[in-house]
N, C-alpha and C positions, 0 to 999 in steps of 0.2 A: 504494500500500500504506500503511494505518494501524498504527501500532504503541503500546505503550502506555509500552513502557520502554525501548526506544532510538529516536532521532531518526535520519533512513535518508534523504539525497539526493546526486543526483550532477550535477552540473554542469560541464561543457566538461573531461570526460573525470578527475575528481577524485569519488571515492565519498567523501564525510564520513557517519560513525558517530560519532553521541554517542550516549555509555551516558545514559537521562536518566529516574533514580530521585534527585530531588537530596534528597527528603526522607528515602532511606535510606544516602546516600552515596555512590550506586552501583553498590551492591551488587549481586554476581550475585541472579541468583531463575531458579526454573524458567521462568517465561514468557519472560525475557530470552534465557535460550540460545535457546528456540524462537523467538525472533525474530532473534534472531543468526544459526539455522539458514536463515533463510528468505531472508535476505539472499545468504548465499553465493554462490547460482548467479549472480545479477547480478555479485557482486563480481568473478567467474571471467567475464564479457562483454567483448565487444569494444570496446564506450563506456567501461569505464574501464579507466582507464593509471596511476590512482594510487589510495591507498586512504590515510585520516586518519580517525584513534579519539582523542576527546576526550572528555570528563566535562561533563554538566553541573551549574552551581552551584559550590558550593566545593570540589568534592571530584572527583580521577579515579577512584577507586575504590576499597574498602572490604574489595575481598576477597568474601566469602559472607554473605552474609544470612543466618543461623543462626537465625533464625526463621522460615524459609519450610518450607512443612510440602509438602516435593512428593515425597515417599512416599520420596526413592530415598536408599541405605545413601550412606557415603564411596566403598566401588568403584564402586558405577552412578554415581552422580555425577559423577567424575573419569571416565569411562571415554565416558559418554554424552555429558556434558555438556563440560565442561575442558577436557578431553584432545582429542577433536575441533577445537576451535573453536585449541586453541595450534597445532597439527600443520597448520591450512588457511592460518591467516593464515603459516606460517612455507617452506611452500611455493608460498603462491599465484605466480603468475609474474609480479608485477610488486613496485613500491614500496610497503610500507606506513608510513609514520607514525603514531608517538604521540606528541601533543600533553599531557603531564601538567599540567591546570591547576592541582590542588594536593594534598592529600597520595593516596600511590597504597600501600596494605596488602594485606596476603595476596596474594591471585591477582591481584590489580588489580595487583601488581607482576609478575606473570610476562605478564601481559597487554602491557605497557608494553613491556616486554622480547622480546615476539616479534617486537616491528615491528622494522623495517630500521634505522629511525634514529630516537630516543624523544630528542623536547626536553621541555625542562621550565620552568617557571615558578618564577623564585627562590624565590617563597615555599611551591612544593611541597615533597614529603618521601616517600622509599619507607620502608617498614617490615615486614619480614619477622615477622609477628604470631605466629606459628604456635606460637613457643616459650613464649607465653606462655603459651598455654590445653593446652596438651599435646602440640603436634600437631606434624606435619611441614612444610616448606615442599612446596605441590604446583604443578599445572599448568605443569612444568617448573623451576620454580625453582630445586631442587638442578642443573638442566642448565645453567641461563642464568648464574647466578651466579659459581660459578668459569670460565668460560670467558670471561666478561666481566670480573673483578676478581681475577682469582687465586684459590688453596685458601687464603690467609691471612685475605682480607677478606671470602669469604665464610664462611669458619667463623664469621668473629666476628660477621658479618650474622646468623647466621639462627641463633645459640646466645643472642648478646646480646641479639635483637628490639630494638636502639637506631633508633630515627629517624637516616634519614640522609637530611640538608637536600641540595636538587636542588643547589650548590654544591660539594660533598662529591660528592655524585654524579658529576657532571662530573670532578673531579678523579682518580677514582677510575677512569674511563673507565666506569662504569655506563654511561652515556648519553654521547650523544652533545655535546649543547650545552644552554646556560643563557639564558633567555630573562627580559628583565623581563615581569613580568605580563601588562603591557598591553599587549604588541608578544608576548605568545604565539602567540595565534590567527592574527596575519597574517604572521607568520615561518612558521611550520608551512601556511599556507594555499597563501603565496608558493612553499615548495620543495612542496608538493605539485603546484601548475600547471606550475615547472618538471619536473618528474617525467613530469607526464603529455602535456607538449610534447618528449619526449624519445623515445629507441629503445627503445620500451617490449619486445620481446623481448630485444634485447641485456642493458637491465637486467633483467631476470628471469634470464639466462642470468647473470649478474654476481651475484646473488644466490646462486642455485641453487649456485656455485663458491664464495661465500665462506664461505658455510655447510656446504661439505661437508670443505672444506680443515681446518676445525678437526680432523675425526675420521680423513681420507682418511690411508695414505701418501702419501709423495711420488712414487711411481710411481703408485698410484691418482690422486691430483691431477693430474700431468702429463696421463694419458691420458683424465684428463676436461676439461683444458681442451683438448687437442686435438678433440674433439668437438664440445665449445660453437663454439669456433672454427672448427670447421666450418661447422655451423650457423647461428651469427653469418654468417659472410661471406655465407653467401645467403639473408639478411633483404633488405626491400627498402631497410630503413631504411639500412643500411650499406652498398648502393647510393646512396644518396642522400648520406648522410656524408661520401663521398668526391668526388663530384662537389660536393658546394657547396663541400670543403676547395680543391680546383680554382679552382674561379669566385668563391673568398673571398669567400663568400657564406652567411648563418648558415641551416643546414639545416633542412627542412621534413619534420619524421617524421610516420611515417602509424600508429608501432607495427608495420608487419608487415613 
């Protein structure tokens, strides 16, 4: 498959996605979802076990292209476009990563933030833009924000639209970890291999639970880990888990 505006291959069980408009920053555009669309059902395939979204050139992403003339209102847009693409990556059943190589605005921040675990590049930077031109934070942003930083920091995020340096970020628990520049991409490349040499249902079931946990009771949570845990036990992988712990021996997952 050719594409024009994201970069699309998957190698010993590792799907990398770069967005790659570097002369627009990024930016979404109508043809980009639609190739973002076309990618999914791979992504949803048994050869990959892990999934890494990175920018390319100087920029992870920019937000919206508000020059793109592709007919649809703010609801189709969010609805068709947005909205789908945050909802897949935030259920799909295994690892996602973002890798932010340097500054990440508007939706390019709620992008970042759907993956499972989002590094960054010291000299990147999120910035909730929205408040500046009038607008709301979307493509989950008012979701991800307090449930990641608290009601304090993200009021001030997405009222003040202040750049907040990937250091800040970290500190703040935005993201996960801080990465120098140049050791981004194989930091991020690194846990994605380990990811995809792992109990790739188990971590999907590990997912699936800590993202439900924010909203669930604690009797809804209980009686959904008892399920996963179900389930989990008769993976093959955790047949196998257990006999290498046995034979003290580093296990060989198969994902199923």
């Amino acid at each position: 498959m050719s594409f024009e505006t994201i970069k699309f291959e998957i190698d010993q069980g590792v799907a990398k996605i770069t967005l790659n408009r570097p002369e627009k920053m990024n930016t979404f555009n109508g043809k980009m979802f639609d190739e973002l669309r076309d990618i999914m059902p791979k992504l949803e395939g048994d050869d990959v076990r892990a999934v890494l979204i990175t920018g390319e050139g100087r920029a992870f992403g920019a937000g919206a292209d508000l020059s793109d003339g592709d007919g649809l209102d703010v609801r189709e847009a969010l609805s068709k476009n947005y909205n789908p693409l945050i909802r897949f990556l935030t259920s799909l059943e295994k690892p996602v990563i973002s890798a932010v190589n340097g500054p990440a605005a508007g939706a390019s921040v709620s992008l970042a933030l759907a993956a499972d675990i989002c590094l960054a590049a010291k000299s990147a930077y999120f910035l909730q833009a929205f408040c500046h031109i009038g607008l709301v934070p979307d493509a989950g942003g008012t979701y991800f924000l307090p449930r990641k930083v608290g009601m304090a920091k993200a009021m001030g995020m997405a009222l003040l639209g202040d750049k907040i340096p990937a250091e800040q970020a970290e500190d703040m628990g935005l993201i996960w970890k801080v990465c120098e520049d140049d050791a981004l991409m194989t930091e991020a490349t690194e846990l994605a291999a380990r990811f995809a040499k792992g109990p790739t249902k188990g971590l999907g079931m590990i997912k699936k639970a800590i993202r439900a946990g924010v909203t669930n009771t604690m009797d809804d949570q209980l009686d959904l880990e008892v399920d996963l845990q179900e389930a989990a036990s008769n993976t093959d992988d955790f047949k196998e888990g257990v006999l290498a712990f046995a034979q003290k021996r580093a296990p060989n997952f198969t994902g199923k």
